[in-house]
C-alpha positions as a Markdown table, in Angstrom:
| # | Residue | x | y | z |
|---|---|---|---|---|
| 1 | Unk | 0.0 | 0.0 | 0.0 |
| 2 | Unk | 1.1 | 3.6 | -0.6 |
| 3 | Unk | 2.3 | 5.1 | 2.6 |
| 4 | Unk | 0.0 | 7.9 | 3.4 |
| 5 | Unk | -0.1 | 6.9 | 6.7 |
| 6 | Unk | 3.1 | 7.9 | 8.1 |
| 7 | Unk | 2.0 | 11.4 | 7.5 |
| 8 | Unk | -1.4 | 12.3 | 6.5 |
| 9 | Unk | -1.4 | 14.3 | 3.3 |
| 10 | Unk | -2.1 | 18.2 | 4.5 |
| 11 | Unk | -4.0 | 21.2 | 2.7 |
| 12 | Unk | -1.7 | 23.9 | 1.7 |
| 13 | Unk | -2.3 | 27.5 | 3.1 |
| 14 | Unk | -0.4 | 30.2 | 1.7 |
| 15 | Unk | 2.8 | 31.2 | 4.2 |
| 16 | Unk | 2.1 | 34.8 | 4.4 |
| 17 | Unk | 0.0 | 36.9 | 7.0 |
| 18 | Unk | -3.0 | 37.4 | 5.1 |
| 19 | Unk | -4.6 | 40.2 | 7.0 |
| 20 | Unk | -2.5 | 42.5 | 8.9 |
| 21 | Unk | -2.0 | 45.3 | 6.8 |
| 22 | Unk | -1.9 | 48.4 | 9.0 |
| 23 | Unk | -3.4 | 50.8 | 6.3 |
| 24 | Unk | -6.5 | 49.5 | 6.4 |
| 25 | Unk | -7.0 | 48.5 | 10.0 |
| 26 | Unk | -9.5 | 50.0 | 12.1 |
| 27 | Unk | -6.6 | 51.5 | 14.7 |
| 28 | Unk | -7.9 | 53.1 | 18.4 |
| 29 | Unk | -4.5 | 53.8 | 20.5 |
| 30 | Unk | -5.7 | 52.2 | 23.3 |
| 31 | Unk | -5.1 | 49.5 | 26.2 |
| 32 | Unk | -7.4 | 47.4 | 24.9 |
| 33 | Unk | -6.6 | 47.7 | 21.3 |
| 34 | Unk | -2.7 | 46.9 | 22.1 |
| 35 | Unk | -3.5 | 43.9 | 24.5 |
| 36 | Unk | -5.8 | 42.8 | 21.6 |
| 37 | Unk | -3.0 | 43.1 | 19.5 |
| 38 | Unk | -1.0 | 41.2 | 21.4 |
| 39 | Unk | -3.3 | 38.5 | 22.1 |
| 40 | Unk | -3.9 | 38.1 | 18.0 |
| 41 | Unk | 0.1 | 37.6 | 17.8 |
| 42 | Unk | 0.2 | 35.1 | 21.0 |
| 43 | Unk | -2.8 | 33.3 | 19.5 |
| 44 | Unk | -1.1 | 33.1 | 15.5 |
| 45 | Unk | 2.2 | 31.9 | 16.8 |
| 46 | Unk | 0.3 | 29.0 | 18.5 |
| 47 | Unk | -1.5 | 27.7 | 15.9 |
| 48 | Unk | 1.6 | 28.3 | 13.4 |
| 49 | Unk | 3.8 | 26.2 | 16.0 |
| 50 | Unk | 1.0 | 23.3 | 16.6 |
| 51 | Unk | 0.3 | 25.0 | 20.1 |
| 52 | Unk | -3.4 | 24.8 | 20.0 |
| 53 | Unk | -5.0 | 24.9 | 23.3 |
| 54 | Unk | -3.4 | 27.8 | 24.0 |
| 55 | Unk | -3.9 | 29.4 | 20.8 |
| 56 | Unk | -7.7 | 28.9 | 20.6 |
| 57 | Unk | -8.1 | 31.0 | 24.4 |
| 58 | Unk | -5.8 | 33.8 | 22.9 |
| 59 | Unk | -7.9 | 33.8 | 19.4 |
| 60 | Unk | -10.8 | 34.0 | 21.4 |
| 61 | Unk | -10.2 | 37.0 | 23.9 |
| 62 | Unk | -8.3 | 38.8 | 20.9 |
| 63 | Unk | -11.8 | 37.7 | 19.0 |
| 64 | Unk | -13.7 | 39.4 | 22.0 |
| 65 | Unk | -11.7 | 42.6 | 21.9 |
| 66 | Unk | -11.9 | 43.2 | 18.6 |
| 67 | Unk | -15.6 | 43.0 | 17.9 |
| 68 | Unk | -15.9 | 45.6 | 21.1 |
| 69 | Unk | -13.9 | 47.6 | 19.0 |
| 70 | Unk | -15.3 | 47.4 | 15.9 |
| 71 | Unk | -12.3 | 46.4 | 13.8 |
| 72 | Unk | -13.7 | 44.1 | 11.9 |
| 73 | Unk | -10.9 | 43.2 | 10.2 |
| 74 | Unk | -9.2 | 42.8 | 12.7 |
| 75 | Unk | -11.7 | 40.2 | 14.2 |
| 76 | Unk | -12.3 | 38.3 | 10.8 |
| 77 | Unk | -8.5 | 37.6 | 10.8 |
| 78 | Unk | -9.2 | 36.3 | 14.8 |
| 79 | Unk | -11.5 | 34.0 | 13.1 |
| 80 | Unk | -9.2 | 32.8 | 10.4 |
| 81 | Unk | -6.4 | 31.7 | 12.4 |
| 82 | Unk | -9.6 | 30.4 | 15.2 |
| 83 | Unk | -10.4 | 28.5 | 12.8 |
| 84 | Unk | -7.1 | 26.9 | 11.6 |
| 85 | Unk | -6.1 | 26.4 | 15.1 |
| 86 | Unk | -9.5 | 24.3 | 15.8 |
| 87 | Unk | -8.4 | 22.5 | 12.3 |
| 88 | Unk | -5.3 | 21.5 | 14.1 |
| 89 | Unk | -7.4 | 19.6 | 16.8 |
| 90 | Unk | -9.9 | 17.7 | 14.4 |
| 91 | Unk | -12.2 | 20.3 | 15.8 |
| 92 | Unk | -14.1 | 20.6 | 12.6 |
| 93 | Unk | -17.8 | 21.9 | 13.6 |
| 94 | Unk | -15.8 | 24.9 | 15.4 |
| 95 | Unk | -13.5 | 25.3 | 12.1 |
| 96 | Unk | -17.2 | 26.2 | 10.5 |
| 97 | Unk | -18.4 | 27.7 | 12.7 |
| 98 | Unk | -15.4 | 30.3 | 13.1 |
| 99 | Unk | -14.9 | 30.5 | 9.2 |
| 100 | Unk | -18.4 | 31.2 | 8.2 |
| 101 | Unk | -18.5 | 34.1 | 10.5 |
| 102 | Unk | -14.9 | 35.2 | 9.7 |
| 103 | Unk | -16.1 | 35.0 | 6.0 |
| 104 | Unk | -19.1 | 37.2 | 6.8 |
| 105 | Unk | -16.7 | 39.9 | 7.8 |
| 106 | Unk | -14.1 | 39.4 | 5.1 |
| 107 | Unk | -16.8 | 39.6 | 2.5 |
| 108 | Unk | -18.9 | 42.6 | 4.2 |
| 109 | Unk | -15.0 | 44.4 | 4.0 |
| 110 | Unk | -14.5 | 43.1 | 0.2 |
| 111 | Unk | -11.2 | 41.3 | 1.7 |
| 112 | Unk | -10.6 | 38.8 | -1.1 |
| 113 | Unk | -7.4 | 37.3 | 0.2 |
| 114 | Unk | -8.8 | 36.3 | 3.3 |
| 115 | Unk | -12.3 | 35.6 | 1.8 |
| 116 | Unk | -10.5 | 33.1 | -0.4 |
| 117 | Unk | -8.4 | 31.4 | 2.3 |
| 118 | Unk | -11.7 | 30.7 | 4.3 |
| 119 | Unk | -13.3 | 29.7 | 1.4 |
| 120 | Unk | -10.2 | 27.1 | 1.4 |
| 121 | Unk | -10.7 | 26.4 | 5.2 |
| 122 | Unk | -13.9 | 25.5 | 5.0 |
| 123 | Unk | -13.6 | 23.3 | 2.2 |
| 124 | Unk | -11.0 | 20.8 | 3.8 |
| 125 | Unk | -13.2 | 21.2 | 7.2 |
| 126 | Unk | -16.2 | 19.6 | 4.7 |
| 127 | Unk | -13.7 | 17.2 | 3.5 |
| 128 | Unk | -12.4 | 16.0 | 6.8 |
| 129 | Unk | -16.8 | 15.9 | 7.6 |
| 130 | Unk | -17.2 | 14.0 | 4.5 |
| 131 | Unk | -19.3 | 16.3 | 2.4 |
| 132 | Unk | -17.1 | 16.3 | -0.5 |
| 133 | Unk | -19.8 | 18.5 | -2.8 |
| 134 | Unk | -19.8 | 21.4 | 0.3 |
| 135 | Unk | -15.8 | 21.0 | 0.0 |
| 136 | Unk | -15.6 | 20.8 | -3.8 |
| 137 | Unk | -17.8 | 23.5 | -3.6 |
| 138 | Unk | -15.7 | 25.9 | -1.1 |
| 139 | Unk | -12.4 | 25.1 | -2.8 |
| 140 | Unk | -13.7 | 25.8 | -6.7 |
| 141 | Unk | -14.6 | 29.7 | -4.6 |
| 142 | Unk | -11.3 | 29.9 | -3.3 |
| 143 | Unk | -9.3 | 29.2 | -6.5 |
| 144 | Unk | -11.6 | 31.5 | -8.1 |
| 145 | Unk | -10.7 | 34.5 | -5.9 |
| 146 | Unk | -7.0 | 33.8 | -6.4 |
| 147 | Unk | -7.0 | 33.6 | -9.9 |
| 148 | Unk | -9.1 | 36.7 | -10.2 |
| 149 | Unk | -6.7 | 38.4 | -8.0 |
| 150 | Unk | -3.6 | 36.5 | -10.0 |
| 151 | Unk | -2.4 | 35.3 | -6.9 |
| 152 | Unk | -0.1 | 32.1 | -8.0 |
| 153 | Unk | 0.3 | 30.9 | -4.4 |
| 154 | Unk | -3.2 | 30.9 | -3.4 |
| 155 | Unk | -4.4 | 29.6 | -6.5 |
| 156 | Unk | -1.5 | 26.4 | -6.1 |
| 157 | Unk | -3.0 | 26.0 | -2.6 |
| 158 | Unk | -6.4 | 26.1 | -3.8 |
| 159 | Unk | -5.8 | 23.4 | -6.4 |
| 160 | Unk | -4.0 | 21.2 | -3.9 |
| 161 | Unk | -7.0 | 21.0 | -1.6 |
| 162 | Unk | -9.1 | 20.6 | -4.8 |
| 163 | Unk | -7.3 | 17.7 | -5.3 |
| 164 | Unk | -7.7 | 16.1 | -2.1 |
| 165 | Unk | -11.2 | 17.1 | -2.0 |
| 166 | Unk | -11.7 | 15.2 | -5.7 |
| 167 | Unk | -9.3 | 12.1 | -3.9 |
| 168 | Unk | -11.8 | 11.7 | -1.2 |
| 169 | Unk | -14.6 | 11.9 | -3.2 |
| 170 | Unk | -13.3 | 8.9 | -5.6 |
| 171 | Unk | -12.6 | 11.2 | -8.4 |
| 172 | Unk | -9.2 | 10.2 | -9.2 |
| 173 | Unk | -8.6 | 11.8 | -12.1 |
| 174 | Unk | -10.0 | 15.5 | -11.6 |
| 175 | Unk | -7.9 | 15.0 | -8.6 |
| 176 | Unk | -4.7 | 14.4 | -10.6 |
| 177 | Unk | -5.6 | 17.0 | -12.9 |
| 178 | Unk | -6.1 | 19.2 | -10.0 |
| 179 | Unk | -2.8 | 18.5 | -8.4 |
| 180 | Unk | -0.9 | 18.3 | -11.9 |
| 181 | Unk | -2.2 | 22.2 | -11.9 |
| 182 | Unk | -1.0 | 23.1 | -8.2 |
| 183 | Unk | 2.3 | 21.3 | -9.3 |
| 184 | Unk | 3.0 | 23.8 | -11.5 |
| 185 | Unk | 2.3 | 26.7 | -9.6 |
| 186 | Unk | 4.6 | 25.6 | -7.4 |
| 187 | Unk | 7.5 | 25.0 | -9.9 |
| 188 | Unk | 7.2 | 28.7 | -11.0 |
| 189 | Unk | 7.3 | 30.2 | -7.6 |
| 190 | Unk | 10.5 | 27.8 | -6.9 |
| 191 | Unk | 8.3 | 26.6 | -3.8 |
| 192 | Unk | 10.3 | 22.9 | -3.4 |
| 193 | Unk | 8.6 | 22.5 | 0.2 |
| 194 | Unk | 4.9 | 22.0 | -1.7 |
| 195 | Unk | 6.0 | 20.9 | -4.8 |
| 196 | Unk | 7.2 | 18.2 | -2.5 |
| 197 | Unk | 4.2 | 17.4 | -1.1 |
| 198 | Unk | 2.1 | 17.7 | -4.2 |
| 199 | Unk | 4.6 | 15.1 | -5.7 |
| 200 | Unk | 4.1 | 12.9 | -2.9 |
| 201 | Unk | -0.2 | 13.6 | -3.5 |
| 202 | Unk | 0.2 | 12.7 | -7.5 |
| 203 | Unk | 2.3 | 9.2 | -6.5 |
| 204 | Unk | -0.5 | 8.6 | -3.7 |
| 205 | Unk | -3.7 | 9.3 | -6.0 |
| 206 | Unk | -1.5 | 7.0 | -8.8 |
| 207 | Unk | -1.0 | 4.1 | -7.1 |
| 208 | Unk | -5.1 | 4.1 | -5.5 |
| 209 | Unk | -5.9 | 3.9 | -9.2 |
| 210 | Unk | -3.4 | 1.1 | -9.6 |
| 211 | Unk | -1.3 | 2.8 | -12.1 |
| 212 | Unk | 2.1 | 2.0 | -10.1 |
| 213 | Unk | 4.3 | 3.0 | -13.0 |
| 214 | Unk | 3.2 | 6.5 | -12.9 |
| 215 | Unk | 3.1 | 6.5 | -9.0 |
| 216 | Unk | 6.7 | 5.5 | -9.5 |
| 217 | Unk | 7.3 | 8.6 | -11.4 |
| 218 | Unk | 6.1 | 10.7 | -8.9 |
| 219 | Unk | 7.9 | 8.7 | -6.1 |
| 220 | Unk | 11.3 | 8.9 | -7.6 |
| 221 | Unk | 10.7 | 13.0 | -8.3 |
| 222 | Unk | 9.6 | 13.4 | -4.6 |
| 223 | Unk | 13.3 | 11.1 | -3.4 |
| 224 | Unk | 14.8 | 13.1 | -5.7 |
| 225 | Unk | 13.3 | 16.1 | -3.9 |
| 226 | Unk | 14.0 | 15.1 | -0.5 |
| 227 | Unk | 17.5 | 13.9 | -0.9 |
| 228 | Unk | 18.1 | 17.2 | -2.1 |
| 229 | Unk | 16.3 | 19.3 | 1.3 |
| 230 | Unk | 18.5 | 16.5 | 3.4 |
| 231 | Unk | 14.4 | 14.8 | 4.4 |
| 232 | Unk | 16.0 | 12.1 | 5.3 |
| 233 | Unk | 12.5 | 10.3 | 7.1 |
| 234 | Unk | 10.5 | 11.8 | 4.2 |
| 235 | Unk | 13.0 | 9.0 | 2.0 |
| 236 | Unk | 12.3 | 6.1 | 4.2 |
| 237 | Unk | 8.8 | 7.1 | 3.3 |
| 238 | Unk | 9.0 | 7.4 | 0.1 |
| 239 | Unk | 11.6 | 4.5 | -0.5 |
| 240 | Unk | 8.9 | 2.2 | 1.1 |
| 241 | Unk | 6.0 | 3.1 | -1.6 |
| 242 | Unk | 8.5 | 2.7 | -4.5 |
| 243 | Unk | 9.5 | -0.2 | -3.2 |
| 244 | Unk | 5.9 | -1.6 | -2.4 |
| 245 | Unk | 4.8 | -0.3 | -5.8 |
| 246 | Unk | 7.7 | -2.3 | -7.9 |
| 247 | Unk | 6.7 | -5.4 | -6.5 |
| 248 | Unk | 3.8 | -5.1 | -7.3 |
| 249 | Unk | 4.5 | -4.7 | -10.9 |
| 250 | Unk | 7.0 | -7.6 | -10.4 |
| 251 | Unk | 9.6 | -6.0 | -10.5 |
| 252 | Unk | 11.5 | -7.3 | -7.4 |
| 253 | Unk | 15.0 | -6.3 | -8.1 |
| 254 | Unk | 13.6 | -3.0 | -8.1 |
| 255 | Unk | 12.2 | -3.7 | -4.9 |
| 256 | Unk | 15.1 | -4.7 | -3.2 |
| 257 | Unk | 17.6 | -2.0 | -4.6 |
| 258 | Unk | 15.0 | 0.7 | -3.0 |
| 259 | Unk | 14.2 | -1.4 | 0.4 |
| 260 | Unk | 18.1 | -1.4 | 0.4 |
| 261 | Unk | 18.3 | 2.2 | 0.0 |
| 262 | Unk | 15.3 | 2.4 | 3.3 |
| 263 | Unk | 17.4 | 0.3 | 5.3 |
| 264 | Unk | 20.6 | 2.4 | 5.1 |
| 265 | Unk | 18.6 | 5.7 | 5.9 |
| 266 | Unk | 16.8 | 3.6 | 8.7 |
| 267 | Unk | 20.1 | 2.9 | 10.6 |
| 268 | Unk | 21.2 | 6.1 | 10.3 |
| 269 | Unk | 18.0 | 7.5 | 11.7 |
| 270 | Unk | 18.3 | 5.3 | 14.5 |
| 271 | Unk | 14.5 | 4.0 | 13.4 |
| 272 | Unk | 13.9 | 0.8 | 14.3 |
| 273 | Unk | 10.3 | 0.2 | 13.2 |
| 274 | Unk | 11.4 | 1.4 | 9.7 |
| 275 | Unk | 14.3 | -1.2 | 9.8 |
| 276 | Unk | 12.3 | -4.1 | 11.2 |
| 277 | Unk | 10.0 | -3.2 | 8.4 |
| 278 | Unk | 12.7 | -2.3 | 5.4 |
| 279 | Unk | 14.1 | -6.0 | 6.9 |
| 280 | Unk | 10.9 | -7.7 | 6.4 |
| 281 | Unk | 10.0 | -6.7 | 2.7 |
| 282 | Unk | 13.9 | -7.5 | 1.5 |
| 283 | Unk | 12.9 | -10.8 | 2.9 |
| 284 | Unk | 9.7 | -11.0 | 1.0 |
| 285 | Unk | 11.8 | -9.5 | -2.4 |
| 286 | Unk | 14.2 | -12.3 | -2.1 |
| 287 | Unk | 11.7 | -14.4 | -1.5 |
| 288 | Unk | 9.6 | -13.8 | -4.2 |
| 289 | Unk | 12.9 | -14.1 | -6.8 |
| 290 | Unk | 13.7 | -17.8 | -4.6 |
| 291 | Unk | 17.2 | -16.9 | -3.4 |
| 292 | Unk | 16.2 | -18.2 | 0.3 |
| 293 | Unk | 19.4 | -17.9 | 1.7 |
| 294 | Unk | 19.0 | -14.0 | 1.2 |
| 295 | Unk | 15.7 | -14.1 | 2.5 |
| 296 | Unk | 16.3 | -15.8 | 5.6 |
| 297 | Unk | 19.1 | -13.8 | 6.2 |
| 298 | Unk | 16.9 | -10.8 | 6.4 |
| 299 | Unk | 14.1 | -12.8 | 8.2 |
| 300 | Unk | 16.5 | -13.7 | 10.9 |
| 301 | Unk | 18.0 | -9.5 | 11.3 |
| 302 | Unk | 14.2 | -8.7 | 11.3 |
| 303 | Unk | 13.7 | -11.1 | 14.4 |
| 304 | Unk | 16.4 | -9.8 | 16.0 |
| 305 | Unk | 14.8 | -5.9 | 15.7 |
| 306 | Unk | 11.6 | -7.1 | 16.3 |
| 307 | Unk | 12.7 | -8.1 | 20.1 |
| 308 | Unk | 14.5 | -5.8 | 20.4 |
| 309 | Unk | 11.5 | -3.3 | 19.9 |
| 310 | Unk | 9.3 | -5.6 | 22.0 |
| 311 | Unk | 6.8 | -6.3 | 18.8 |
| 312 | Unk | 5.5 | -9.4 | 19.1 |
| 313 | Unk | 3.0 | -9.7 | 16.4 |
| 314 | Unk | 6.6 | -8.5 | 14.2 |
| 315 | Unk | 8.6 | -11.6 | 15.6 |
| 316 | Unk | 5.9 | -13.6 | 14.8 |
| 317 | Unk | 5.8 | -12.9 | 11.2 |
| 318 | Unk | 9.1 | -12.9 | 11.2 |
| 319 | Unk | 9.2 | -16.7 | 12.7 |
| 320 | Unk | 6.5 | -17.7 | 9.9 |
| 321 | Unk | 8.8 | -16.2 | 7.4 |
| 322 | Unk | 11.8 | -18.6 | 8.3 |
| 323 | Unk | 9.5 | -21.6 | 8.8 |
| 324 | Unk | 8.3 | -21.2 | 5.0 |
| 325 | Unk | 12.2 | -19.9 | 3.5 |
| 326 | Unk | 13.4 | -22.9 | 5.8 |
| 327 | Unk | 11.1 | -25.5 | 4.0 |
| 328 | Unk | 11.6 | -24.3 | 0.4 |
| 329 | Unk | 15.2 | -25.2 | 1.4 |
| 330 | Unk | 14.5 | -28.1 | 3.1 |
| 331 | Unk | 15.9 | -27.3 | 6.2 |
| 332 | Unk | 13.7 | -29.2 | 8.5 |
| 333 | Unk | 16.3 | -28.3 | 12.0 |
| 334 | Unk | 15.8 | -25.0 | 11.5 |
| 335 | Unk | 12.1 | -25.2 | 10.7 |
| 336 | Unk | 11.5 | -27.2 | 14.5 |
| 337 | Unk | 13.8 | -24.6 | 15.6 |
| 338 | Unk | 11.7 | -21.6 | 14.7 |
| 339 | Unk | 8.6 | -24.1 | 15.8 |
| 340 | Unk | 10.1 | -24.6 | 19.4 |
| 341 | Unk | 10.8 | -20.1 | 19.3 |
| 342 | Unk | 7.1 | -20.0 | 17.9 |
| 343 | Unk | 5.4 | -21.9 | 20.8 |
């Protein structure tokens, strides 16, 4: 399987401040106004940071202070980063419920930026809720505004979370399209970090549709990509789908020569559970081409990580592995030797 578990794909937001432009801020030189100010800042740095407990209470009060002041500006931008922060939690209802009234605000001021980056939020709130139209919806808005305002960053986000909202949905290939489109956006504005994880969406959505050739393009640009930015654990990632997706296509030389290449980054990362795993499919690559020898030689170093890590259901599929290389041998000892570790 492709490896989207090891870190859930993300919707993009653009990396900017969207809102604080002093110009058009409603400003009153005041206590309140400054401690709002501050409490906006506290509250942003939270949710930017993954802090968000913290950040909801300082959204809120800076929320509070602003609508008694009337800057509504100030309090749709509250809203925004309310919402985000609530995103951060699974909190979905209160992402809504924070963006819709933020978006009242942004759209009452004619703030496009921000009205397009809730437009965004709420989409992948939908998404996450499984109403894929509402999100499909919400995110066709958002890439809308950003095109209208010719905004290549917002538009690439837009299309991103497009494309996960047409993944979810089953629609494969609107969803590749989508992200094809986002992909290059983010070649032109020399953004690696996205084009990154865009790459990583493309080889993702590929291999669900059981095209692993073309999830193997995408694969080896994203390891090209990340052994470039030094991501060494975004390689063991990668490295596991390319090498889950060659043997699937039978390919199993392929398979080993990339489980090889997850191995080495494992040990240096000190990962076990990615070495007790890279161990296991070499085992299953050697397997499959019927040089046992190989195979039980990784079986055996997967056993021995396995304990180490205390993971028994690991050590016994490990066990089971040597039983069955044993017997295609013929080695009958060592098969009531695994029998007798087994029992």
């Amino acid at each position: 399987m492709a490896d989207e578990g090891d870190k859930p794909e993300k919707f993009i937001t653009p990396k900017d401040n969207p809102t604080l432009n002093a110009e058009k801020r409603q400003t009153s030189p005041t206590l309140e106004s400054d401690r709002a100010g501050q409490l906006l800042e506290q509250g942003m740095a939270g949710q930017q940071s993954g802090d968000f407990q913290p950040a909801i209470a300082a959204l809120q009060q800076a929320r509070d202070f602003y609508r008694n002041l009337q800057d509504n500006l100030a309090e749709a931008t509250s809203l925004y980063y309310l919402g985000l922060a609530h995103y951060g939690l699974g909190n979905y209802q209160e992402t809504i419920q924070a963006a819709r009234s933020g978006l009242s605000l942004a759209q009452s001021l004619s703030e496009q930026r921000l009205t397009g980056q809730l437009f965004s939020l709420l989409g992948n709130a939908y998404r996450h809720l499984n109403d894929y139209d509402k999100a499909i919806a919400f995110q066709k808005k958002s890439l809308k505004v950003f095109l209208d305002l010719k905004e290549r960053t917002g538009a690439m986000a837009a299309l991103n979370n497009l494309g996960l909202a047409y993944k979810a949905q089953g629609k494969h290939e609107d969803a590749i399209s989508c992200q094809k489109r986002a992909l290059m956006f983010a070649r032109s504005l020399e953004d690696r970090q996205t084009a990154g994880q865009i790459l990583k969406n493309l080889g993702n959505t590929y291999y669900v549709l059981g095209n692993y050739r073309e999830a193997i393009n995408y694969y080896e640009q994203r390891l090209e990509l990340a052994q470039e930015l030094e991501e060494d654990r975004v390689a063991v990632q990668i490295l596991r789908n390319l090498g889950n997706a060659s043997y699937t296509l039978g390919d199993y030389r392929q398979a080993i020569a990339y489980n090889q290449k997850r191995l080495t980054f494992a040990r240096q990362l000190a990962d076990p559970r990615s070495e007790e795993q890279s161990l296991g499919s070499l085992g299953v690559a050697y397997d499959a081409i019927g040089d046992y020898e190989q195979a039980i030689k990784y079986y055996e170093q997967r056993l021995k990580v396995a304990r180490e890590i205390g993971d028994r259901r690991a050590e016994r599929q490990a066990i089971g592995s040597l039983r069955t290389a044993c017997y295609a041998l013929g080695d009958y000892a060592k098969i009531a030797q695994y029998q007798s570790e087994e029992s």
